[in-house]
N, C-alpha and C positions, 0 to 999 in steps of 0.2 A: 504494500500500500504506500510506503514512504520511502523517500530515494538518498533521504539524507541523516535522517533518521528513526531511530527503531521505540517501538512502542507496544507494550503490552502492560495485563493489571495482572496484579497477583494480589490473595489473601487484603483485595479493599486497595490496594497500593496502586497507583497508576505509573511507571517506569517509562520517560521519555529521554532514550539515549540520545546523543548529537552522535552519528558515526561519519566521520570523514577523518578519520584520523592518520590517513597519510596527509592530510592538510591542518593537524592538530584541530581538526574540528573546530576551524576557523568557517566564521557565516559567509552562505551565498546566498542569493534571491530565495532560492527554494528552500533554503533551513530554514529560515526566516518563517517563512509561510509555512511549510510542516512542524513546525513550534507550534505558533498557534493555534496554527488548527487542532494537532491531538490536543492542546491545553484545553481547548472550544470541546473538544471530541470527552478529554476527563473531567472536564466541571456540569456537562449535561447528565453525565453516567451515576446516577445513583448507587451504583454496586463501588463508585470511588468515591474513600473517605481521607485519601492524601496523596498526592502528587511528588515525586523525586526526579528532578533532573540532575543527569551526570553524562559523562562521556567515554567512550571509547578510546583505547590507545592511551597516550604518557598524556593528553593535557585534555583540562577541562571543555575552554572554551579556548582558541590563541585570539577572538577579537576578528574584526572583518577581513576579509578574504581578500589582498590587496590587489592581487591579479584580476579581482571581478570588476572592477573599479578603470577608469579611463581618466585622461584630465580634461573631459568634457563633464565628467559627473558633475552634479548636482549636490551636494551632502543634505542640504536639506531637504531637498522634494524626498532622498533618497529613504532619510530617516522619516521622513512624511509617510513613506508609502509603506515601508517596511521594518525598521523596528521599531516606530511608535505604535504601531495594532499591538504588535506584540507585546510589550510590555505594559501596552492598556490591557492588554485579554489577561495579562497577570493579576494584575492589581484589580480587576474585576472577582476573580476567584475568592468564593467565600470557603477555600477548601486549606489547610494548609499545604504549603507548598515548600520541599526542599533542596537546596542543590548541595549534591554531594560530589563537591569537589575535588578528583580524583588525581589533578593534575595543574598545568598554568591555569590560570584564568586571569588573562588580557585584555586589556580594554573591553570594546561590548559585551566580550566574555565574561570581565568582572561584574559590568553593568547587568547580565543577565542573572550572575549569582546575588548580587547586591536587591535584586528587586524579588528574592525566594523570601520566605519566613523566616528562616532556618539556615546555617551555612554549615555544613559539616565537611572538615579540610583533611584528605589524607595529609599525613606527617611525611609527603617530600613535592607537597602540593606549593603552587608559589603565586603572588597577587602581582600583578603590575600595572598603573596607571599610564596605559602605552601611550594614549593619545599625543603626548606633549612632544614626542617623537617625533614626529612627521607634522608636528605646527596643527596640530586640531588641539576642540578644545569635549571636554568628558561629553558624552552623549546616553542616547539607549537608558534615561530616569537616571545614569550617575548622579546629576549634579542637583537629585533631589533624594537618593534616597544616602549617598554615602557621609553626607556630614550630619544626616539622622543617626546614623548609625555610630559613625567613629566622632563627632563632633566639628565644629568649624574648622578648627584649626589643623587640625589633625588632616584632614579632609582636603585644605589647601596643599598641603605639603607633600599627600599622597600625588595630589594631582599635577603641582607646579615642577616638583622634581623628579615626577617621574622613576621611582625608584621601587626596583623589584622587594618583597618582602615577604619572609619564609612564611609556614603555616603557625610557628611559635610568637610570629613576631604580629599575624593576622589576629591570632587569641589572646593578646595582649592588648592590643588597642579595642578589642573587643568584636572587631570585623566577622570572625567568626567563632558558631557557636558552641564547638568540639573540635579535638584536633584527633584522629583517632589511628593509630597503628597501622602499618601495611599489612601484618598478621590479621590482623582483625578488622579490617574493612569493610568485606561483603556483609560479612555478621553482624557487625553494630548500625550501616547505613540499616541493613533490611529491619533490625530490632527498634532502632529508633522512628523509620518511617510505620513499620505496626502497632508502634506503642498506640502514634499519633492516629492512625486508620482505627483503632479502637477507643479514642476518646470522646466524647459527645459534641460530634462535629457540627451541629446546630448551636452552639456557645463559640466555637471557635470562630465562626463564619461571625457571627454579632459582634468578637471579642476584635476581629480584623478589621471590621466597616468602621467600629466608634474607634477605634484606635487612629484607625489612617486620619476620620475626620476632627478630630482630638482638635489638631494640627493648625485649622482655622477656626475654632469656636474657643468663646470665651467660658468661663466655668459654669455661669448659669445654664448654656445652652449643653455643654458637657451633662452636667446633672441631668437633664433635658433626657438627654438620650438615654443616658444610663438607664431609666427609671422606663423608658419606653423597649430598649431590648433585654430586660431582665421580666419585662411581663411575657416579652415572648419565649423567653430563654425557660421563665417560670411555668409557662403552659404545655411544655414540651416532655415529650415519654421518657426522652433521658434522665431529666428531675424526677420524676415520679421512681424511676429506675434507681438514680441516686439516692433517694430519700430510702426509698423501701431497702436496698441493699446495706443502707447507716443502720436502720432500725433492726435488720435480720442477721447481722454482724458479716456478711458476706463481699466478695468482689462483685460491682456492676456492670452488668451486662449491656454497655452500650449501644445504641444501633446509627446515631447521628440523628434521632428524629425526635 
């Protein structure tokens, strides 16, 4: 079905690889578009209660594909056409969503990890803000979600000097959210993506929406919300499920509904 990459669910998981890794699973038009679409294809899928992207081969993402590229391009209509869908179909996703970084992740590659829930970094995985390279400036939600994450400053310095930064030196600025073993890889991404496939994925989805909009409302309108998806969060089987599983001393049996 997909020419750039691979895509199947397991056990509630939805698993969207980049495969082009004789091109370090650097983006072309068509990655671009088969991202989103399976992301489109795992957020309608009710049997998916979280999403993991990762890649094939030594790197995650290496960042846009510079051979697909001319010096007629356009950068912006470019990023108009093609990785801003994408990155809105993310941020639309009331699902958790994680990239398990198995390798580089460079420029839009970063950007693509940057805009997941979740970052979980092999320990020989490595970060670089490539852009400043070739005189561009961060794209693909960089330049909204990374000084969310690591802070202003922090944020400038990734981006102005351009400077590569190990997996120990990404969990320290906080960039990402585990750094986990090459022995233990497949096992901890698949254990931490099922933990999340079996949490009360109707709270996560409400806990993502007020979160993001957190960003532009002031406290009153915060309160606001709170109080409006906690009635829905309160109406839902998984609360009834948590309640009853507190009272009967047991583990709850989630379903996301």
């Amino acid at each position: 079905m997909y020419e750039t990459i691979e895509f199947e669910v397991k056990n509630h998981v939805a698993w969207v690889t980049l495969n082009r890794p004789e091109k370090l699973n650097a983006f072309n038009e068509q990655m671009k578009i088969e991202i989103k679409e399976s992301l489109k294809k795992a957020a309608a899928d009710p049997d998916v209660r979280c999403i993991v992207i990762t890649g094939n081969g030594r790197a995650f993402c290496s960042g846009q594909d510079l051979q697909s590229v001319s010096e007629d391009t356009d950068y912006g209509e470019h990023l108009r056409k093609y990785y801003n869908p994408m990155i809105q179909q993310m941020a639309a996703i009331e699902k958790p969503i994680i990239a398990a970084i198995n390798g580089t992740a460079a420029g839009a590659g970063l950007s693509l990890a940057l805009a997941c829930d979740f970052r979980l970094a092999h320990e020989k995985s490595s970060f670089i803000e490539a852009f400043i390279h070739v005189g561009l400036v961060p794209d693909s939600g960089n330049m909204y979600y990374l000084p969310r994450i690591v802070g202003h400053a922090k944020a400038l310095e990734l981006a102005i000097l351009g400077e590569k930064i190990s997996a120990a030196e990404a969990m320290d600025i906080g960039l990402v959210t585990q750094v986990i073993p090459h022995e233990k890889w497949n096992e901890d991404v698949t254990a931490f993506a099922e933990k999340l496939a079996h949490m009360p994925t109707k709270a996560i989805g409400l806990i993502k929406r007020y979160f993001n909009q957190s960003w532009d409302s002031n406290l009153q309108e915060v309160l606001g919300k709170e109080a409006y998806a906690q009635k829905i969060a309160g109406s839902s089987y998984d609360h009834r499920e948590g309640i009853a599983a507190f009272l009967e001393k047991r583990k709850p049996l989630f379903l996301g509904k």
